[in-house]
ZADRENPA-936321 format. One record per residue (C-alpha): residue number from 0; residue in one letter; x, y, z. Coordinates in Angstrom, 2 decimals. Example, Ala and Ser with C-alpha at 12.3 -4.5 7.8 and 13.67 -1.06 7.14 Angstrom:
# ZADRENPA-936321
rec num: 0, residuo: A, px: 12.30, py: -4.50, pz: 7.80
rec num: 1, residuo: S, px: 13.67, py: -1.06, pz: 7.14
This chain:
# ZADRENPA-936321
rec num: 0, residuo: X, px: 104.56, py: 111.08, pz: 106.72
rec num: 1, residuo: X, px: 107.95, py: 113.04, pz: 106.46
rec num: 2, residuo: X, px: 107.70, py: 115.55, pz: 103.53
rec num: 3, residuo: X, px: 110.96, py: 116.61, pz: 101.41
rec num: 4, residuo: X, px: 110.68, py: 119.40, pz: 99.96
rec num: 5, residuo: X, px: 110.15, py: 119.54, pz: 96.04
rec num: 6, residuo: X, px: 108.53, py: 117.12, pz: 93.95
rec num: 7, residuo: X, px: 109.04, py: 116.15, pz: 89.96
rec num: 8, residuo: X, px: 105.94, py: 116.55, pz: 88.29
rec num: 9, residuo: X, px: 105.58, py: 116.33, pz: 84.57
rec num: 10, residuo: X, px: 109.04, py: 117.66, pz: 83.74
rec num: 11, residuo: X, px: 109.24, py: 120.52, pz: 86.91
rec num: 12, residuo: X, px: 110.65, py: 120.47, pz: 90.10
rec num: 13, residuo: X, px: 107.61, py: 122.13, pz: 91.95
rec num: 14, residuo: X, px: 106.83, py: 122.84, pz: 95.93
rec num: 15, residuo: X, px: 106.09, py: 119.88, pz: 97.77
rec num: 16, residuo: X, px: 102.51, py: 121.01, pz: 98.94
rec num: 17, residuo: X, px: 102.24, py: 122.81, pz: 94.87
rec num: 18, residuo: X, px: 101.86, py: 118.45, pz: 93.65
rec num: 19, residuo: X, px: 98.75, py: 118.43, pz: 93.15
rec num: 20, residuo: X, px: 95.89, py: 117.05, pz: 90.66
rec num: 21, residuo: X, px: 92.40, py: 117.88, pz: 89.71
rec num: 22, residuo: X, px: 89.84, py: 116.35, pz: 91.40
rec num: 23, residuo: X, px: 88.24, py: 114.49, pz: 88.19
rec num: 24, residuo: X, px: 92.02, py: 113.33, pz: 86.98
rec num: 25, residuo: X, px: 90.98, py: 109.30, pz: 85.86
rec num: 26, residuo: X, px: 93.48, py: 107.24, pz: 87.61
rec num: 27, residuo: X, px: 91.48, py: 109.00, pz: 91.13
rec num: 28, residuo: X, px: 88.05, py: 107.53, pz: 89.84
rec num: 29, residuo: X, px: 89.13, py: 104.51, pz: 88.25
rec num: 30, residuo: X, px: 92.90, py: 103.31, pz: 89.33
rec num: 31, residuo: X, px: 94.74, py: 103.87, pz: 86.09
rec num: 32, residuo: X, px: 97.74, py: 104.32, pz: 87.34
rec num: 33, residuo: X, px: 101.40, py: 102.26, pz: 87.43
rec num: 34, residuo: X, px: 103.83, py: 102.93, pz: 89.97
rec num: 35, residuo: X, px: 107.32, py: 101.87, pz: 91.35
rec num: 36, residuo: X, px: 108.94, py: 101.92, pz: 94.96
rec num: 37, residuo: X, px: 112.70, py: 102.47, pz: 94.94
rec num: 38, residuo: X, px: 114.90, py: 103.57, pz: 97.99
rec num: 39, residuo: X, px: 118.37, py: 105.65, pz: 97.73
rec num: 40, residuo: X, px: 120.87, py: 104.30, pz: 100.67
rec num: 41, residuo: X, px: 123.69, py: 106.24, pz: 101.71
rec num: 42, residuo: X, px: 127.26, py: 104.35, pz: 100.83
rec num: 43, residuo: X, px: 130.93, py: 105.55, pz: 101.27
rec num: 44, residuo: X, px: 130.64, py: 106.73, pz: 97.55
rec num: 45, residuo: X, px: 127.58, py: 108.86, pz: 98.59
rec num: 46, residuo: X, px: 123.28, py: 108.32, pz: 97.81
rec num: 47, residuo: X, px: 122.90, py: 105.61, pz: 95.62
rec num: 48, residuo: X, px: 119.65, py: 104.11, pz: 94.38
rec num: 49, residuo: X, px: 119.02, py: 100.60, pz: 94.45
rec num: 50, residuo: X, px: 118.68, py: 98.52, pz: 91.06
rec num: 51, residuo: X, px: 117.46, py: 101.76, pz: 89.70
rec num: 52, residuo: X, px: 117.11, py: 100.76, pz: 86.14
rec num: 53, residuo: X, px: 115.44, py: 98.20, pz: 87.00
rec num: 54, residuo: X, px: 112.75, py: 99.81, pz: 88.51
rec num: 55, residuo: X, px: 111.91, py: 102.02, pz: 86.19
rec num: 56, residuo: X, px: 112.40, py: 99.17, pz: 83.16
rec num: 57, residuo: X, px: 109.24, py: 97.45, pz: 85.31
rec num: 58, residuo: X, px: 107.52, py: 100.90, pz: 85.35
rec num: 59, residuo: X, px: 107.25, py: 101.29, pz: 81.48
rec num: 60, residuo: X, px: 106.56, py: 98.00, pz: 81.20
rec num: 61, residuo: X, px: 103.69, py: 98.30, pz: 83.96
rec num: 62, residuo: X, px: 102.63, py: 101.12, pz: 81.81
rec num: 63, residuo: X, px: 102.60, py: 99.37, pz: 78.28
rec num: 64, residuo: X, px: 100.73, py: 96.55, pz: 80.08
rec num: 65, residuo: X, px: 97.81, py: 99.13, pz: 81.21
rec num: 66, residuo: X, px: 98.25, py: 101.47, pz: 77.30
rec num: 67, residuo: X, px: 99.93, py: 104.65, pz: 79.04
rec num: 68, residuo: X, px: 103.10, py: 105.42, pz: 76.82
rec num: 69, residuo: X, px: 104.99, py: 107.31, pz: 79.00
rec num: 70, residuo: X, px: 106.01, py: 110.39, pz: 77.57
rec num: 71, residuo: X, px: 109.51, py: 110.76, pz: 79.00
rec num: 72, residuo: X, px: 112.45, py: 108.56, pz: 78.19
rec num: 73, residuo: X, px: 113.79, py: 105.99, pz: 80.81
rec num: 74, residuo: X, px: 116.85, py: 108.17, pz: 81.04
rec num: 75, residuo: X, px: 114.79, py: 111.48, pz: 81.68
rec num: 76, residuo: X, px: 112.76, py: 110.00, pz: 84.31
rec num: 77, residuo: X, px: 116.77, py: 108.80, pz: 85.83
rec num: 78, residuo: X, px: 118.17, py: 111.45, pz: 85.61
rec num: 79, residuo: X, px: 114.89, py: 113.24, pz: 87.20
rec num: 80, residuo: X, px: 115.45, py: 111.17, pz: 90.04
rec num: 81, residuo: X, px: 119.05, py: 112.08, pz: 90.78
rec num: 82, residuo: X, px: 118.55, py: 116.00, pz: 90.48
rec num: 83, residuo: X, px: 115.41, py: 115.41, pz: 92.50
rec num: 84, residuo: X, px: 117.23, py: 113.40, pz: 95.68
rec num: 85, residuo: X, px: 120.38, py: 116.15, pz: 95.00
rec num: 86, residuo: X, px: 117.82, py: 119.35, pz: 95.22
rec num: 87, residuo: X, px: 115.95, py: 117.66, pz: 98.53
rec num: 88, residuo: X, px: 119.29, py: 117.15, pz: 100.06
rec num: 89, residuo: X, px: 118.70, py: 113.53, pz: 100.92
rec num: 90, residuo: X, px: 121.28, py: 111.01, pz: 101.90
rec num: 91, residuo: X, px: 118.85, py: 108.20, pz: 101.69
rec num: 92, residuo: X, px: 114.84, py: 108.44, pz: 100.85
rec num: 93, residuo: X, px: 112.15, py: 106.29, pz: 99.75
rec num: 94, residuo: X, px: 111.34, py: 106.71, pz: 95.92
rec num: 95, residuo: X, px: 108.20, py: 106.41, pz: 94.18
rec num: 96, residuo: X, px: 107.28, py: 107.13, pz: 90.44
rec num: 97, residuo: X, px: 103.47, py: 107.03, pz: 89.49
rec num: 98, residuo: X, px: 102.35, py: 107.41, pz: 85.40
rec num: 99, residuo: X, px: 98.37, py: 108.06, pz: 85.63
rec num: 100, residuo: X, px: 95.89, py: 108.81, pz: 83.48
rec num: 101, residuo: X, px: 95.07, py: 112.78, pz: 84.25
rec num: 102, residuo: X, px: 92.86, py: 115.11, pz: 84.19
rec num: 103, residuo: X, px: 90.30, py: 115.51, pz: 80.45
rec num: 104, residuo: X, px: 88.52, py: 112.71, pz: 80.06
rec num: 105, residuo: X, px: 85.62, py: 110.56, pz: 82.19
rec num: 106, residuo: X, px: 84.04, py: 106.67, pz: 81.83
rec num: 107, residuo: X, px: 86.27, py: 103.54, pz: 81.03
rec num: 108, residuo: X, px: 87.80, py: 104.23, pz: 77.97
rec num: 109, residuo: X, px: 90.55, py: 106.37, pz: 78.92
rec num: 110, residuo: X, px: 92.91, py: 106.37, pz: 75.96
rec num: 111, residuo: X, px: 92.90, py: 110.10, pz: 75.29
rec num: 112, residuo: X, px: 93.12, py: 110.94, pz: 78.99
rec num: 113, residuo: X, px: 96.61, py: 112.50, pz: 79.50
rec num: 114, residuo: X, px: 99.42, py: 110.30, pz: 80.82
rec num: 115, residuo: X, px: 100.96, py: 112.37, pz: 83.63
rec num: 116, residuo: X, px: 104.12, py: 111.60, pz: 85.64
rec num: 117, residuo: X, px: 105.38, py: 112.57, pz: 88.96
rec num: 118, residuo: X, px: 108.08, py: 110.88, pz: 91.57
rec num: 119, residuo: X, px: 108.39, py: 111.94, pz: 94.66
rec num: 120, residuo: X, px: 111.27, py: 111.61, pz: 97.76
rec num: 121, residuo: X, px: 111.16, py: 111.39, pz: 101.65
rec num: 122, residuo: X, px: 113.00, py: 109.95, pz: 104.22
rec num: 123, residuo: X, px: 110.29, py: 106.51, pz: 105.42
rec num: 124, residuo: X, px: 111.78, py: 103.84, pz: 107.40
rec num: 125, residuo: X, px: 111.31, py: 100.00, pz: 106.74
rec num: 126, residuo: X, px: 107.93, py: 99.82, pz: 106.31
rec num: 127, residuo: X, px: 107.19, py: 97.05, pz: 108.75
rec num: 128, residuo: X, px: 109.45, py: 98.60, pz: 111.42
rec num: 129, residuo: X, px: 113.00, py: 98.35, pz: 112.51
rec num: 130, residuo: X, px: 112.19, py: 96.28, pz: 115.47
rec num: 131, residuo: X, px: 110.22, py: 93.63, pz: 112.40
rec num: 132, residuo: X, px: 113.33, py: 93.50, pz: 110.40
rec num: 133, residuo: X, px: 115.25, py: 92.43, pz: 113.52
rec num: 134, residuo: X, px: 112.67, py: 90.60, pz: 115.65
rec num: 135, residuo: X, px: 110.19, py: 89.28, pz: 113.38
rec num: 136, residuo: X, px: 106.35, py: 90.37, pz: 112.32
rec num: 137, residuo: X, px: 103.36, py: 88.24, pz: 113.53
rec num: 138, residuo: X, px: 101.38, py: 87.53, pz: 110.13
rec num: 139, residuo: X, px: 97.60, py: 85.96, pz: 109.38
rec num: 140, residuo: X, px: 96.61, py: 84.61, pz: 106.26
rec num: 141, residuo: X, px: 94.28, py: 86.53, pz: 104.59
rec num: 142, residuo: X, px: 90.30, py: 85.60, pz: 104.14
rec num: 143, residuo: X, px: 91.02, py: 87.92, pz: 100.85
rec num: 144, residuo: X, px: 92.12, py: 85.62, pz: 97.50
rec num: 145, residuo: X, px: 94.90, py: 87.58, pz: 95.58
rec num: 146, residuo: X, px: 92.99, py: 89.01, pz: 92.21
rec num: 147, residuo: X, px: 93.27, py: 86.23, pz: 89.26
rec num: 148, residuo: X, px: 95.77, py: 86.75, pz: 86.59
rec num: 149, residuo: X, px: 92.86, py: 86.23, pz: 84.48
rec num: 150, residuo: X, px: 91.14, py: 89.43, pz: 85.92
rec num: 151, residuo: X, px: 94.07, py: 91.34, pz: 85.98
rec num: 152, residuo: X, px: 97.82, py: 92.07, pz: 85.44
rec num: 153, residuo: X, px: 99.81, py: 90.42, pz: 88.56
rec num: 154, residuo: X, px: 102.69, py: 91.46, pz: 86.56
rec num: 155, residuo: X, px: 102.26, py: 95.40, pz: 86.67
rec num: 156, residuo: X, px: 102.77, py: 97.47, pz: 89.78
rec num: 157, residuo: X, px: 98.87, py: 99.02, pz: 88.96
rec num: 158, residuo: X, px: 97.46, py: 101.25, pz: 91.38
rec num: 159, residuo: X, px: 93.52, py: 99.69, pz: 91.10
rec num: 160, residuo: X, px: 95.02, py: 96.26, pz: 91.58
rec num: 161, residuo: X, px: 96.24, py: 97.45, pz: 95.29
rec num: 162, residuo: X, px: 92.67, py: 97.60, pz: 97.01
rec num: 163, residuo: X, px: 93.43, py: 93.85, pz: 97.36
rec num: 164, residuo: X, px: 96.30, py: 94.54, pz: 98.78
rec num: 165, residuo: X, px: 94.27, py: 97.00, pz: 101.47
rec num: 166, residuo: X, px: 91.38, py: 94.97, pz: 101.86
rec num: 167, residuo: X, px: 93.86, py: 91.99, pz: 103.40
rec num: 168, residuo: X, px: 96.37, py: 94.68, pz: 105.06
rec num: 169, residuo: X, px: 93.24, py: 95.80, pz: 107.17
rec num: 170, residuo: X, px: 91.90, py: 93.00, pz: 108.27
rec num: 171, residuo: X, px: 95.76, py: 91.60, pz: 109.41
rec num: 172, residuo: X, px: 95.72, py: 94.75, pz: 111.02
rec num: 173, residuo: X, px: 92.43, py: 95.06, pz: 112.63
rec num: 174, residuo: X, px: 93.09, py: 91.19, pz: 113.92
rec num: 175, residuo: X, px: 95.88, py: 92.79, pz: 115.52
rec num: 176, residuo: X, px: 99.42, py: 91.54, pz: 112.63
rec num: 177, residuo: X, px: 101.56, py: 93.23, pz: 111.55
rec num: 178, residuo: X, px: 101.17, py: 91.90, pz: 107.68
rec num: 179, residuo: X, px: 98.95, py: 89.69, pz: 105.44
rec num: 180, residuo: X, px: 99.88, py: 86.85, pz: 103.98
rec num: 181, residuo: X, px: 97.30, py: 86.30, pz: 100.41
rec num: 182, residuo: X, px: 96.81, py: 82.70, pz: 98.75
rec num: 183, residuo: X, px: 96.13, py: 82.28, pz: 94.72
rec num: 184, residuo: X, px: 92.89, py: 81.45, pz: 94.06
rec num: 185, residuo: X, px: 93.94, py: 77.91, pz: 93.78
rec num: 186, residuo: X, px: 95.28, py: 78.28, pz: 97.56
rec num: 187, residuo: X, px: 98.59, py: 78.14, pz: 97.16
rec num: 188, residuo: X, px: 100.38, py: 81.25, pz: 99.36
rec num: 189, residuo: X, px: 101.11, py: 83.90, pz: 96.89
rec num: 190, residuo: X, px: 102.68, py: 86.85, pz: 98.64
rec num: 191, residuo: X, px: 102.07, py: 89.43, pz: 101.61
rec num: 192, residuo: X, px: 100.61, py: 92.14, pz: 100.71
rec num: 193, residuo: X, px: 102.87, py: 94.06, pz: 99.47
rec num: 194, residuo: X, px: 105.83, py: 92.06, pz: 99.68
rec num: 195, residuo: X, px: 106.81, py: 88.54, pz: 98.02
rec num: 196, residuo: X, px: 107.49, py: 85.62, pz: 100.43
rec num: 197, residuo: X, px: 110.22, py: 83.13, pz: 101.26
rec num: 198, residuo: X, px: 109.63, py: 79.58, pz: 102.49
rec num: 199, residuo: X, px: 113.26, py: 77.81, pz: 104.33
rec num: 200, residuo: X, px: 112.75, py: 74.19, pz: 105.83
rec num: 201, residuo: X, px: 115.71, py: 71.65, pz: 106.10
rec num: 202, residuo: X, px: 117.97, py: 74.46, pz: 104.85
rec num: 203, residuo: X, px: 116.42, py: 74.65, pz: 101.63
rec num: 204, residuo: X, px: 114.35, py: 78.08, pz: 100.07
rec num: 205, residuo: X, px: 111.20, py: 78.06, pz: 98.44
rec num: 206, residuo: X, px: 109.16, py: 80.94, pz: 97.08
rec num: 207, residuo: X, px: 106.03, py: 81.12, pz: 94.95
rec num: 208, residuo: X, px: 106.81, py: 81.50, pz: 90.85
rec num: 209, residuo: X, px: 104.89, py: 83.67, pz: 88.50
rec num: 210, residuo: X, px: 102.14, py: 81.71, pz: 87.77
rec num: 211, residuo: X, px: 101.09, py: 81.66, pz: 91.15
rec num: 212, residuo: X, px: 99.98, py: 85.20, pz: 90.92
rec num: 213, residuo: X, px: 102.88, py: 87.73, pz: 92.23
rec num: 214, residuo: X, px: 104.55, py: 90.64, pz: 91.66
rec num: 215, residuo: X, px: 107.93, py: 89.74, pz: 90.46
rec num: 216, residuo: X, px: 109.59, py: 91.41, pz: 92.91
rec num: 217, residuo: X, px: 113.16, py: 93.48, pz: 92.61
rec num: 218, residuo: X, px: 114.43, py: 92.75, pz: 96.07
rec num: 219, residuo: X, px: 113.09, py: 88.66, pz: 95.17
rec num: 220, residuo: X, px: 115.26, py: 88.89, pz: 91.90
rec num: 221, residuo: X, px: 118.39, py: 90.20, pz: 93.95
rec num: 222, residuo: X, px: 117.58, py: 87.97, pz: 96.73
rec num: 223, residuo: X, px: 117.62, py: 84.91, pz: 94.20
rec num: 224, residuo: X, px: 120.88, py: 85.97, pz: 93.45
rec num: 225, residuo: X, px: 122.27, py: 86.11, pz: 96.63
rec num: 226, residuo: X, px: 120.89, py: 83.02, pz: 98.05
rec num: 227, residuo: X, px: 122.56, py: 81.26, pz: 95.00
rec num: 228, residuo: X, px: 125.93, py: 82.89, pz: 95.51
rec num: 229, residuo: X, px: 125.50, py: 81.71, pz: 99.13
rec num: 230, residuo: X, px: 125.14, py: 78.10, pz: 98.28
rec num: 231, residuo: X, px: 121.21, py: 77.78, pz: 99.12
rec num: 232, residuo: X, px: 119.14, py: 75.65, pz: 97.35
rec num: 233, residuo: X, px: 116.26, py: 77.76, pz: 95.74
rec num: 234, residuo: X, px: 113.58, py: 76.48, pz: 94.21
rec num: 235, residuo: X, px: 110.38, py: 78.25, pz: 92.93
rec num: 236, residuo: X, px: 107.72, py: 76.19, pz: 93.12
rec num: 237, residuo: X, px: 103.76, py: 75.80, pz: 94.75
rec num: 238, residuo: X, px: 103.66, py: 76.32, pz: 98.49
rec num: 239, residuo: X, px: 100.51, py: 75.11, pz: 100.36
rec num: 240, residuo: X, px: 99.41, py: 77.13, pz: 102.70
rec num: 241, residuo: X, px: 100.39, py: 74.35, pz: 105.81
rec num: 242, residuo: X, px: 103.88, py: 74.33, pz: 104.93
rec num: 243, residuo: X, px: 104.15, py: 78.16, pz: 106.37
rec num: 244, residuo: X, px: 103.00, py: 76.40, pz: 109.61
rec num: 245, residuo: X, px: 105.98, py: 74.01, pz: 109.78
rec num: 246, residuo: X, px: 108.31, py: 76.10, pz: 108.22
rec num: 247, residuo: X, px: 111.78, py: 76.29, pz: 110.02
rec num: 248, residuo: X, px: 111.83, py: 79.81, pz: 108.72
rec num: 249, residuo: X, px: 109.60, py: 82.42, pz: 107.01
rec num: 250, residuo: X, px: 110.33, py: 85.88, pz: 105.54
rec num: 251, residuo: X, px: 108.96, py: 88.66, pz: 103.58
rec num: 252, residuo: X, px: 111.14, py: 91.30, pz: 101.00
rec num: 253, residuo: X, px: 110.09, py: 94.23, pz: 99.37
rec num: 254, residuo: X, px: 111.49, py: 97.41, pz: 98.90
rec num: 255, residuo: X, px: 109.46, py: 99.51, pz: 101.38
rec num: 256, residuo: X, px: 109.95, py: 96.19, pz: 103.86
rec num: 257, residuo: X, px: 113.79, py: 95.08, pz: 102.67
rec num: 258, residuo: X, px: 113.99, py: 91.82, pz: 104.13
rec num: 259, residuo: X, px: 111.63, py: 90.81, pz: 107.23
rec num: 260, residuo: X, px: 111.57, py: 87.97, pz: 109.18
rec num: 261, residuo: X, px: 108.70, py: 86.39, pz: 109.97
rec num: 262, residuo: X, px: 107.98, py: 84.89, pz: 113.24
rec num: 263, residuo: X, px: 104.58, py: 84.08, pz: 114.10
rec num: 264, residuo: X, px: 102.06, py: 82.76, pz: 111.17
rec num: 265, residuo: X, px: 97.62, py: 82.51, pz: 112.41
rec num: 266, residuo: X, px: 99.13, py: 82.10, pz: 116.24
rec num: 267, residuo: X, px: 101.82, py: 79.62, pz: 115.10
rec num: 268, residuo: X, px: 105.42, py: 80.27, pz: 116.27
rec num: 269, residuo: X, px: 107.52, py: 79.59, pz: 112.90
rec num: 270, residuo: X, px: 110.70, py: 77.46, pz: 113.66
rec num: 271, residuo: X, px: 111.77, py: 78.74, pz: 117.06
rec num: 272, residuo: X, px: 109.65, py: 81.52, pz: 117.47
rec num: 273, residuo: X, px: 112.74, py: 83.55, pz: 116.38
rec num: 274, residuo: X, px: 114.40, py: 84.77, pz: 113.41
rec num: 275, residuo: X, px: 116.71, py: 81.56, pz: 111.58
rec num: 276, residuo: X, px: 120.03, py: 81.41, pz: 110.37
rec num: 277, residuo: X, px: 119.40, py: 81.58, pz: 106.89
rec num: 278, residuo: X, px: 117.33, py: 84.47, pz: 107.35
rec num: 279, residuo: X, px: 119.99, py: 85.93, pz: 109.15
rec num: 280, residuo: X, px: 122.40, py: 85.50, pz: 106.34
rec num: 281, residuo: X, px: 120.73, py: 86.64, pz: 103.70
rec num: 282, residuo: X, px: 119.41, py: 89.63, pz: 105.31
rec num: 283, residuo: X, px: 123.06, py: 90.70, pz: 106.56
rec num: 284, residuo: X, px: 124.14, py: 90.13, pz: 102.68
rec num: 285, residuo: X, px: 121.20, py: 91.84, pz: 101.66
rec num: 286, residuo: X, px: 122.28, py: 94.74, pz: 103.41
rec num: 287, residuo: X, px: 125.43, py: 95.02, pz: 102.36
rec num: 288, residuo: X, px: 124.42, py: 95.06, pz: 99.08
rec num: 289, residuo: X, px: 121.90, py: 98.15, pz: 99.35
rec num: 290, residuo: X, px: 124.60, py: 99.94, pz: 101.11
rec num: 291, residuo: X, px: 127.25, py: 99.22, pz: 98.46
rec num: 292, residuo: X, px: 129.55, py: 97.06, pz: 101.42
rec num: 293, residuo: X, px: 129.31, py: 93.70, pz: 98.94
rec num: 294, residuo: X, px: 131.39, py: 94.46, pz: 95.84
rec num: 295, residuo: X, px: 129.74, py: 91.41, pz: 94.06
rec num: 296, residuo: X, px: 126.77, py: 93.70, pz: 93.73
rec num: 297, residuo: X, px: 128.11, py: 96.90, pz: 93.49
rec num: 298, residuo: X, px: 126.46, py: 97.15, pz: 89.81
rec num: 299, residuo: X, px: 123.05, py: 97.09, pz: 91.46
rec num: 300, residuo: X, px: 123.65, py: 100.35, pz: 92.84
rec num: 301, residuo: X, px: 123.17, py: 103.99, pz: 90.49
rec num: 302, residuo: X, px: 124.87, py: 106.81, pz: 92.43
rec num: 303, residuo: X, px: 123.32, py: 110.30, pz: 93.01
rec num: 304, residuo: X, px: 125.67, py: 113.01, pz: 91.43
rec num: 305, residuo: X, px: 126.04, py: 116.13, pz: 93.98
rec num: 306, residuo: X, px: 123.75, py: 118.60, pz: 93.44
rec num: 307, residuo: X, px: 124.31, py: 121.06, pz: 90.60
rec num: 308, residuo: X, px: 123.98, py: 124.68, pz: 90.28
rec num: 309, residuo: X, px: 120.45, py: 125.62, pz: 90.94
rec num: 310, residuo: X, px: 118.45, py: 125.94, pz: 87.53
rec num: 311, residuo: X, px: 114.69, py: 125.81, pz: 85.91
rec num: 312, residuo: X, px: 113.96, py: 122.68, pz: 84.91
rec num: 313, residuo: X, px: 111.33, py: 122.62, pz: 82.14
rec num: 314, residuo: X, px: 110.03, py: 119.98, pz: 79.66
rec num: 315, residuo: X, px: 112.40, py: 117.16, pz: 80.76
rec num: 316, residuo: X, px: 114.96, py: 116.16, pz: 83.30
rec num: 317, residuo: X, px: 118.38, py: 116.75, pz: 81.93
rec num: 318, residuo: X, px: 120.89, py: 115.79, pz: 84.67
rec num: 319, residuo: X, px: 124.37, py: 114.51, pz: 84.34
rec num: 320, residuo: X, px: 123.99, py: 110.52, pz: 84.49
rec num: 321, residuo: X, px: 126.23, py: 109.38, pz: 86.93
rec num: 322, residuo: X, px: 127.56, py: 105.65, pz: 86.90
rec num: 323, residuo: X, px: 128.13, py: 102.61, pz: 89.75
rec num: 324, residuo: X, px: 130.61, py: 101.57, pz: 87.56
């Protein structure tokens, strides 16, 4: 892992290897915890971070969902963001926020455990690797079920709810994948494991809706959009798990992944073996749009003001807002 060099931690910029926690903080024992993944690309008008507000809209509502009130406004924890990516120096970096419950008090009933609040910055790659966002990932459906929306909150980003994630990520991995691919309990495909999935056949794009179980996903929202303002025919809906099979084309999207083709599905070759056309396409326009080239989506994108004079920062982030606008 690349490290930056500061990190934002309750309201302070602090040394990178200074972030740290107590050993008995609650979200460590028991997963209470909410957390976002954003990336900053560079453009020609400098950093900008992707759908921004967005993210952090889903984080408080993450948090409400789990009864942490965040206690920094959405514009305090922006504004943190930008002086943070400006004091690193960072052109483009990976972005994630966490809200846990801290340090003070033990068992299940954490309601007057602290809410603390740190994001953090580094430069990370796609998170399936630049030769799986051009070439393709091999993927195996997962023996794991993806936790019931009656169990928990598919909804929230939650940190507990991600040892599903793990368990399938492992064994894809140890079976020698690249990714997981989890069904709903009912066995309809869900999502990868940390990344929502697209079904294409005939020309046409499916994906899994809501009450299948996912994570409504940022980059699936903007890639709704997109395929619309192509033309495609989207349609959320139930996929069974054969139609990955004898799919023309698969592919993943996240924010740590972007968009990834995927070619190979339990040792069948998807389609040609090879990334498809409409994959293609959207993942050229996709681009575009995280690296402001697109000017229909320029409003997705929050620039990073230039650094400022250096200065304390206590109690809460108070950088100039800067506009995409």
């Amino acid at each position: 892992m690349e490290q930056a060099d500061l990190i934002w931690h309750n309201g302070e910029l602090v040394a990178w290897e200074d972030a740290k926690v107590h050993v008995l903080t609650h979200g460590l024992h028991y997963g209470t915890g909410v957390f976002e993944g954003e990336r900053a690309y560079e453009t020609d008008r400098g950093p900008a971070i992707f759908r921004h507000h967005d993210h952090l809209d889903r984080l408080f509502k993450s948090a409400e969902l789990y009864y942490m009130p965040i206690p920094f406004t959405l514009d305090q924890l922006r504004d943190a963001t930008h002086q943070l990516i400006a004091a690193n120096g960072l052109r483009e970096c990976y972005i994630r926020p966490i809200v846990f419950r801290g340090y003070g008090q033990m068992g299940l009933y954490p309601l007057e455990a602290p809410v603390d609040v740190a994001i953090a910055v580094w430069p990370w790659g796609s998170y399936l690797g630049e030769e799986g966002k051009h070439q393709g990932v091999r993927a195996k459906v997962a023996s794991w079920r993806r936790i019931p929306q009656d169990s928990l909150i598919p909804q929230a980003k939650a940190c507990g709810q991600y040892l599903n994630s793990v368990l399938a990520k492992i064994e894809a991995s140890k079976a020698g994948y690249q990714e997981a691919i989890l069904l709903d309990p009912r066995g309809f495909v869900c999502e990868g494991s940390g990344e929502n999935i697209y079904v294409v056949r005939d020309g046409a794009i499916s994906t899994p809706p809501q009450t299948a179980g996912i994570l409504e996903g940022i980059s699936r929202r903007s890639l709704n959009q997109i395929a619309g303002d192509l033309g495609y025919e989207l349609v959320e809906r139930d996929v069974a798990r054969a139609e990955l099979y004898l799919a023309d084309e698969v592919f993943l999207s996240g924010t740590a992944a972007e968009l990834v083709p995927v070619r190979e599905i339990d040792d069948h070759a998807i389609g040609t073996g090879q990334p498809g056309p409409v994959t293609r396409e959207l993942q050229r326009v996709f681009e575009d749009a995280l690296h402001g080239r697109d000017p229909r989506y320029l409003e997705w994108l929050d620039l990073v003001a230039p650094a400022a004079a250096p200065s304390p920062m206590a109690g809460s982030a108070s950088a100039p807002p800067a506009s995409a606008s």
